[in-house]
C-alpha positions in Angstrom: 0.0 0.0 0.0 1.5 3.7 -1.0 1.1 5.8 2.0 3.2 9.1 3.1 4.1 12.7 1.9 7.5 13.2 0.2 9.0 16.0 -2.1 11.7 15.7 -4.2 13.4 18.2 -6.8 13.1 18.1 -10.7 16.2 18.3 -12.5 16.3 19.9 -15.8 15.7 17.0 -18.0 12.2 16.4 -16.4 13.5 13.3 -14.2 12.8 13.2 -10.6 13.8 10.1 -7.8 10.8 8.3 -7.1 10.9 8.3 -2.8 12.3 4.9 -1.9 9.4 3.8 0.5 7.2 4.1 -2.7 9.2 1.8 -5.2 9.6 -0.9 -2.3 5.9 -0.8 -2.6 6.0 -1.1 -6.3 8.7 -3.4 -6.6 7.8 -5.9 -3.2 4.0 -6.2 -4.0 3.6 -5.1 -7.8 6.8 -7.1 -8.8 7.1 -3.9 -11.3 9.5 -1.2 -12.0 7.0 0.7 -14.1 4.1 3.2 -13.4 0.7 3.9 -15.5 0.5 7.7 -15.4 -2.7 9.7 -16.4 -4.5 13.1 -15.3 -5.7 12.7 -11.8 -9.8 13.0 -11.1 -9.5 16.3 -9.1 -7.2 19.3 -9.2 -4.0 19.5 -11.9 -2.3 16.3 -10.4 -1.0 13.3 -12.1 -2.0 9.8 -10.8 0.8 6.7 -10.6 -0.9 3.5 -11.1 1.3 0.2 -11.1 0.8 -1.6 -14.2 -1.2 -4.3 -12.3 -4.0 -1.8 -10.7 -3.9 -0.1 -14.1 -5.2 -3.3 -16.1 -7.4 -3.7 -13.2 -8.8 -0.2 -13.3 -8.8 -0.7 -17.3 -11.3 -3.9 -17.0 -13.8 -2.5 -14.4 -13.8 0.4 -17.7 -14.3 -1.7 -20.0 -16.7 -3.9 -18.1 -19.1 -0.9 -17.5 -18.7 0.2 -21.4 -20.5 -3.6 -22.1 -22.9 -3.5 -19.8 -26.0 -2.7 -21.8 -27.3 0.9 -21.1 -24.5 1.7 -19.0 -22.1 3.4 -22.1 -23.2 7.0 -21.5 -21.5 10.1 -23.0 -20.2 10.5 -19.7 -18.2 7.2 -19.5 -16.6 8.0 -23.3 -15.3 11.1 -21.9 -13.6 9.8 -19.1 -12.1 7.0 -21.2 -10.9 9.3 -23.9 -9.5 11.3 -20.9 -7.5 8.7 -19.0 -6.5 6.7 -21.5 -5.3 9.5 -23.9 -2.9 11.3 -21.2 -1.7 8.1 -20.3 1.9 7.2 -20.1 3.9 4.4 -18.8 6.8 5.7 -16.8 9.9 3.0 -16.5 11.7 3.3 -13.1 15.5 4.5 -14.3 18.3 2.5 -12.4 19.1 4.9 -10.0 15.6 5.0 -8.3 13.9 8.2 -10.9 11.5 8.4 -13.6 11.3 11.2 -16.3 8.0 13.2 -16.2 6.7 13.9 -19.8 6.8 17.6 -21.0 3.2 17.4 -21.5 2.0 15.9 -17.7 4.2 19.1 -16.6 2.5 21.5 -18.1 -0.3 20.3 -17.1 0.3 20.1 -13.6 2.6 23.0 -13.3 5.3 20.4 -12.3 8.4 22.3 -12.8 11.7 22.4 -9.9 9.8 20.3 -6.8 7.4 17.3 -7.1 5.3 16.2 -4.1 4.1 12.6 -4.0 1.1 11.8 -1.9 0.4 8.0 -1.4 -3.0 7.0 -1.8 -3.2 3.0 -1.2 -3.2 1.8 -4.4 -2.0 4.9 -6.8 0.1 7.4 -5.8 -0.5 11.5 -6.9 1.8 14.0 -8.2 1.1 17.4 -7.2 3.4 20.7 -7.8 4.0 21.6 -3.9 2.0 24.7 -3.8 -0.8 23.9 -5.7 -1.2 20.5 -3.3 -1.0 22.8 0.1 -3.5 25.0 -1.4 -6.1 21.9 -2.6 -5.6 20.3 1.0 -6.1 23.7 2.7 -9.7 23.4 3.1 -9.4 19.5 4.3 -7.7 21.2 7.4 -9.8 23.7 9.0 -11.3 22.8 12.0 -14.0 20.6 11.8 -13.4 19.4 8.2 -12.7 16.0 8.9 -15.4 15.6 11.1 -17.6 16.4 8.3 -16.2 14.6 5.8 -16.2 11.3 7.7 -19.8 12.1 8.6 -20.6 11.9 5.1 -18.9 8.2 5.0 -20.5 6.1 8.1 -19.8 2.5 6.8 -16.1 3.2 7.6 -16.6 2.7 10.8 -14.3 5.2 12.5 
């Protein structure tokens, strides 16, 4: 499972070190030196997938595009959207991966890169714009509400 906060510099070929606790996740329980990379669902972040939760997350897609009145406008667009800002990313062998030109731009990804661990996937956020997308999660009382809205968690 990907958990933790960590920032690391770009260097000026686009590459950055992927944080070690991350690629002994990849590597120990993917068996995988390679990332899936796409737009992420909210804000201008990128979202790491290991190749296997990638296929995985491909064929619950693909399963909803057959099931009969399920292949909405709404599901093309998201498809076309993943799957056409999707790169795979190849672990180098000293522990970094080179971030295309074009998932830069889009994020704003230019001297730091901060990775957020999310369980299965793993975001790429430019530091500032991250602090300022979490800042509303910490205010007081936010995470109260939020796990309001989410009872069967159980916490």
């Amino acid at each position: 499972m990907f958990m933790g906060e960590f920032t690391h510099a770009v260097d000026a070929k686009g590459r950055v070190s992927v944080p070690s606790d991350l690629r002994d996740v990849l590597r120990g329980v993917y068996g995988d030196d390679r990332f899936v990379v796409t737009h992420g669902f909210e804000g201008r972040c990128l979202r790491a997938y290991p190749v296997n939760e990638w296929k995985a997350l491909s064929d619950r897609i693909n399963a909803q595009a057959a099931t009969p009145g399920t292949n909405s406008i709404e599901l093309m667009q998201f498809r076309r959207l993943i799957y056409s800002k999707a790169r795979t990313y190849p672990i180098d062998k000293v522990g970094r991966v080179l971030i295309a030109d074009e998932h830069r731009a889009h994020t704003g990804i230019d001297q730091q890169v901060l990775f957020n661990g999310n369980g299965n996937f793993i975001e790429l956020w430019e530091p500032t714009t991250y602090e300022a997308f979490q800042a509303p999660l910490l205010a007081p009382n936010a995470l109260q509400n939020i796990l309001a809205s989410l009872p069967n968690l159980g916490l």
